[in-house]
C-alpha positions as CSV (number, residue, x, y, z in Angstrom):
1,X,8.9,8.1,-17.0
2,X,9.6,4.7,-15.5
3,X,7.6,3.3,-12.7
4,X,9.1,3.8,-9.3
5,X,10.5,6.9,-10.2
6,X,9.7,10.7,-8.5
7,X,6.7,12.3,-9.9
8,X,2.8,10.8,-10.6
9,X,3.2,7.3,-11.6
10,X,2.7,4.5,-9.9
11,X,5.1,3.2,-7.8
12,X,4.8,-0.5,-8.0
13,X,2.4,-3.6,-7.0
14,X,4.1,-3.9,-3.8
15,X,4.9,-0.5,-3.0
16,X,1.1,0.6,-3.5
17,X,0.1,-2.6,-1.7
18,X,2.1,-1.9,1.4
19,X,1.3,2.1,1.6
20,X,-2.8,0.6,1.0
21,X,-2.1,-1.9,3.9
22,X,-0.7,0.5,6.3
23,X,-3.8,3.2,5.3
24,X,-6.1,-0.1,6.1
25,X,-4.6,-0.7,9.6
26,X,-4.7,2.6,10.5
27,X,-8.6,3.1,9.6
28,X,-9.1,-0.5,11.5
29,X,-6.9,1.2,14.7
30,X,-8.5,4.7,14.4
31,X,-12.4,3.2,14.6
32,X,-13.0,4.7,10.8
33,X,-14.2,1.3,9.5
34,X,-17.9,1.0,8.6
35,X,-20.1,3.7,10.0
36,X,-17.2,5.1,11.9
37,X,-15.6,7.4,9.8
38,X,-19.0,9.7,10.3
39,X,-17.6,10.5,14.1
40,X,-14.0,9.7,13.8
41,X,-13.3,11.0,10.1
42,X,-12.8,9.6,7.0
43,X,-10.9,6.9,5.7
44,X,-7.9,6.6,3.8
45,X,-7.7,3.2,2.7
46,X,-9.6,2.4,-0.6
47,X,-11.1,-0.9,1.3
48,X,-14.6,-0.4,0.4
49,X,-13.9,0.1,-3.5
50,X,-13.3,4.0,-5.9
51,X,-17.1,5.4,-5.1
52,X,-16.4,4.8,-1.3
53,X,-17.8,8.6,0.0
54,X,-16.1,8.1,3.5
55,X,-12.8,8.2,1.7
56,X,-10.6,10.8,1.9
57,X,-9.8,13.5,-1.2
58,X,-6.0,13.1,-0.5
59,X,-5.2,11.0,2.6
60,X,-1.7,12.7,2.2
61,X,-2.9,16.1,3.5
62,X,-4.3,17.4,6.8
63,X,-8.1,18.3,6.2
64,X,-9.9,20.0,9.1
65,X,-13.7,18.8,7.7
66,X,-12.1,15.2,6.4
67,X,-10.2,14.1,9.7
68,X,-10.7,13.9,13.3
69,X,-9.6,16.5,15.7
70,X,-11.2,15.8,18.9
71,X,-9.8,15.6,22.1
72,X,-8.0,12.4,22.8
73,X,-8.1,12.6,26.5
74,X,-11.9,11.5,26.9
75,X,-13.9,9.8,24.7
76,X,-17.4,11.0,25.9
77,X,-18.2,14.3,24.5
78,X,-20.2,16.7,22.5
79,X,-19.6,19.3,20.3
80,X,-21.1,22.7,21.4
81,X,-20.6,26.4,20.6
82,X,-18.5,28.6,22.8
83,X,-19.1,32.6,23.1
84,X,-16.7,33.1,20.2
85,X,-19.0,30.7,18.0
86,X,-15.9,28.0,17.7
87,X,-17.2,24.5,18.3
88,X,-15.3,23.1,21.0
89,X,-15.7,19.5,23.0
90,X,-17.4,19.7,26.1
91,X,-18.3,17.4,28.9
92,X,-21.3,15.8,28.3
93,X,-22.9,16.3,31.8
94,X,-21.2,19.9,33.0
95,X,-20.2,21.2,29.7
96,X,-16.9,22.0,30.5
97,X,-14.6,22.3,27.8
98,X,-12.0,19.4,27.3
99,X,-9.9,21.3,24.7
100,X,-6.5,21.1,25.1
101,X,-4.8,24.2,25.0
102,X,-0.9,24.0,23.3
């Protein structure tokens, strides 16, 4: 199979280097660089090297323990149990839940 074509090969020097550029800028805009990808999930880019552990399995695909699924309408939260023992994000100082509901 040649390169560039459907299936498991690589796709090219500058093909993987633009996909790896856009998976960097996305880590750097999502907080996930450094120490960040322990609140806001991992990363996708392979910027800090193969044995990187904060690096996503396949940054292709939705992972619920791999990616960040916090509420984006506040920023200071905790995580706590609710009655049906689902962790939901809660106000920090009333503990009301900041969930939104879809």
């Amino acid at each position: 199979m040649a390169q560039g074509e459907e299936g498991g090969e690589k796709k090219g020097f500058f093909a993987n280097f633009f996909e790896e550029l856009d998976n960097f800028i996305d880590d750097a805009t999502s907080r996930r660089l450094g120490a960040g990808q322990a609140f806001y999930g991992k990363r996708k880019s392979s910027f800090y090297g193969a044995d990187d552990t904060g690096k996503k399995k396949d940054n292709s695909k939705f992972d619920p323990t791999e990616d960040y699924y916090g509420p984006s309408s506040a920023g200071y939260f905790k995580w706590m149990q609710d009655e049906d023992g689902r962790v939901v994000p809660v106000t920090r100082l009333k503990e009301k839940n900041i969930e939104s509901r879809k």
